[in-house]
N, C-alpha and C positions, 0 to 999 in steps of 0.2 A: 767369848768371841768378840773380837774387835769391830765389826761390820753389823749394822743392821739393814736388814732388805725393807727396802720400801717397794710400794707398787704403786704406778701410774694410775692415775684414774681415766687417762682420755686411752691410753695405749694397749694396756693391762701389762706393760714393762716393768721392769724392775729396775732399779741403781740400788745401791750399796752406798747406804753412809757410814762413816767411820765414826763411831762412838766411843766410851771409854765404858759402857754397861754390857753385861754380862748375859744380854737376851740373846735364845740360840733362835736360827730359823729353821723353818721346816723345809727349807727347799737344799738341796745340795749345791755346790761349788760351782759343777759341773753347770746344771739347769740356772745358776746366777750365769754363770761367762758367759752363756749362749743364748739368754736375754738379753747380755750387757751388747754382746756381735751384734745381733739384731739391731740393737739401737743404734749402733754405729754405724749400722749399715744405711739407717733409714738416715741418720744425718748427713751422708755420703751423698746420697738422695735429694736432698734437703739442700745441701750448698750447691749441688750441679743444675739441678733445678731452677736455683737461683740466679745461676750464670745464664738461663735458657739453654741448654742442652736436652736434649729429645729424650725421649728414656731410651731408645735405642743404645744411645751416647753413652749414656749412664751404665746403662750394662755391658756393653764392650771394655768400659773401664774398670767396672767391677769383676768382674772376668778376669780381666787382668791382674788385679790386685787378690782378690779372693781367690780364683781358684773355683773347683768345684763349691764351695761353699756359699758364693754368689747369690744376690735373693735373684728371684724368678725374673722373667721378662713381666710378667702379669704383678706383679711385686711392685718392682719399679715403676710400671706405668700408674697403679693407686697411687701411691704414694705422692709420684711427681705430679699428680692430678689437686694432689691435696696441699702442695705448698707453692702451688701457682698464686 
């Protein structure tokens, strides 16, 4: 395997580093990309938040982009509480 899963210590998130060793991980594909979503999501989060955008804001936009798969209302407001 090309990729080693790391995990967050503040988040419990995961990223994928790209290596050239031969360690497999115990998590599948699947449960890495929908960590990696997660984390995209919360940096979505993270820049709008920074613009001052309401979490309302944040989520109509996510909505938009994501789709059903959108984090929560209750989501976004943590979140944009934490990169105020």
């Amino acid at each position: 395997m090309l990729g080693q899963v790391l995990r967050c210590h503040i988040c419990s998130l995961t990223s994928v580093r790209f290596c050239l060793s031969d360690s497999m991980s115990s998590e599948s594909v699947f449960e890495v990309s929908k960590k990696l979503l997660d984390l995209e999501k919360i940096s979505v989060i993270k820049f709008l938040s920074k613009e001052d955008k309401k979490p309302k804001e944040i989520l109509e936009r996510m909505v938009a982009v994501y789709g059903e798969s959108a984090s929560s209302y209750y989501k976004v407001k943590f979140w944009s509480k934490q990169f105020k």
